[in-house]
N, C-alpha and C positions, 0 to 999 in steps of 0.2 A: 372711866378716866379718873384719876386719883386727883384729890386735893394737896395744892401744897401751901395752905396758908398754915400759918400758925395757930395753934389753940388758944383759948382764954387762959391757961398758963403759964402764956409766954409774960413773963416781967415787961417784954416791950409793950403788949396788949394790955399788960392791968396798969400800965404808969397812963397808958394814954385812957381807960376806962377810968381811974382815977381822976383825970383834970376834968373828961366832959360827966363825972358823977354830978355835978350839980346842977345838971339839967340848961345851960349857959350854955350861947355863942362862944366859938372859941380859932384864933384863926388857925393855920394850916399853921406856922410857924409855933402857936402856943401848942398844937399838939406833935410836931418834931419834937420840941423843945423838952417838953416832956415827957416823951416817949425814945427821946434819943436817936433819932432817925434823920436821913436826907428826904424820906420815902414820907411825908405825912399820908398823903393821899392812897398808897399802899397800903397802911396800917388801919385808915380807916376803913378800906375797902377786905380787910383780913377782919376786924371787927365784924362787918356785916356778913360776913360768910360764914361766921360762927354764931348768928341768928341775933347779934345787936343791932338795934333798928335805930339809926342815925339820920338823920335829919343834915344837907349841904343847902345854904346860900349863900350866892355871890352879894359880895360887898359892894366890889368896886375896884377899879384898877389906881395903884398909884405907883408911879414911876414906870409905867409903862407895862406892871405887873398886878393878874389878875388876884382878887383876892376873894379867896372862898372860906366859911366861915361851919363849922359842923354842931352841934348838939346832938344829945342821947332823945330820943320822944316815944 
């Protein structure tokens, strides 16, 4: 079965490798935000399939919405 994520040189993948380069909690919205996506959770999960090991916890919910937070480890 073929993979269809993106590589490490997709721009979407190095913007969001870029924000969690400094080894920092960051939340799903900081890595949209910087990766230019709806999809954080996607991108993180394209991340890990091209062998970056990423580190998710939950925050916390506010407003009724869960909040989950990623780093590079």
């Amino acid at each position: 079965m073929k993979n269809h994520h993106a590589t490490l040189t997709s721009d979407r993948l190095q913007d969001a490798l870029a924000l969690l380069s400094d080894r920092q909690y960051h939340t799903s919205l900081e890595v949209a935000n910087a990766a230019r996506t709806t999809a954080p959770g996607s991108t993180i999960s394209e991340l890990r399939s091209n062998g970056v090991d990423v580190s998710c916890r939950y925050k916390g919910t506010i407003d009724g919405r869960k909040i989950f937070e990623y780093k590079l480890t």
